[in-house]
Structure formats: structure tokens, C-alpha cells
C-alpha positions, 0 to 999 in steps of 0.5 A: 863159172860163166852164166847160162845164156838162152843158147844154153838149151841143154845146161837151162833143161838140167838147171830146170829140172834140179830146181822144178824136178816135178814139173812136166815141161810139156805143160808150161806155156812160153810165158811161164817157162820164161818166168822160172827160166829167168829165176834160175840162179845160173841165168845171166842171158838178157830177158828180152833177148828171149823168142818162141825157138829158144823157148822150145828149144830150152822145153824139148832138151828138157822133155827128152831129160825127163821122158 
């Protein structure tokens, strides 16, 4: 399986809500989101290739998961 990347935003929402299923992703800053996107064992993107959009990105696929 190939690892998920920063363009992943769909998979890195799904990855982040089976691992933090009581999270609400409106309540992270970036720099957290970051953090626990980076800890996701399926993540493989460069931590420096990171940027405000894709964060977002990765938060609102998330948010329309849960909501």
C-alpha cells in the first residue's frame, strides 16, 4: 500500500478519525492537526511539504466525515 501524502485529503480525514474518533477537527489549530497528522502510521508525505491549504484541506474532508 502506498503511503498517504498531503494531497491525500479524504484517506488523511478517515486515518484521522479511526485513530482520534473523539476529536472535533474544528477545534485543532494547524499546528496540532499537523502533529497528529504526522503520527498516523499510514503517513509517509514530507513534514515540511505541509501549508495552511492543505491543512484545511485535510480538516474540512474531515469535518463533513463527522458532522
Amino acid at each position: 500500500m502506498n503511503k498517504l501524502d498531503w494531497n491525500d485529503a479524504e484517506d488523511v480525514a478517515f486515518a484521522l478519525m479511526d485513530k482520534f474518533p473523539d476529536q472535533d477537527p474544528l477545534k485543532l489549530s494547524f499546528p496540532t492537526l499537523h502533529k497528529m497528522i504526522l503520527e498516523l502510521a499510514d503517513f509517509g508525505g514530507d513534514p515540511n511539504a505541509s501549508n495552511e491549504a492543505r491543512l484545511e484541506s485535510i480538516q474540512m474532508a474531515w469535518y463533513e466525515e463527522v458532522k
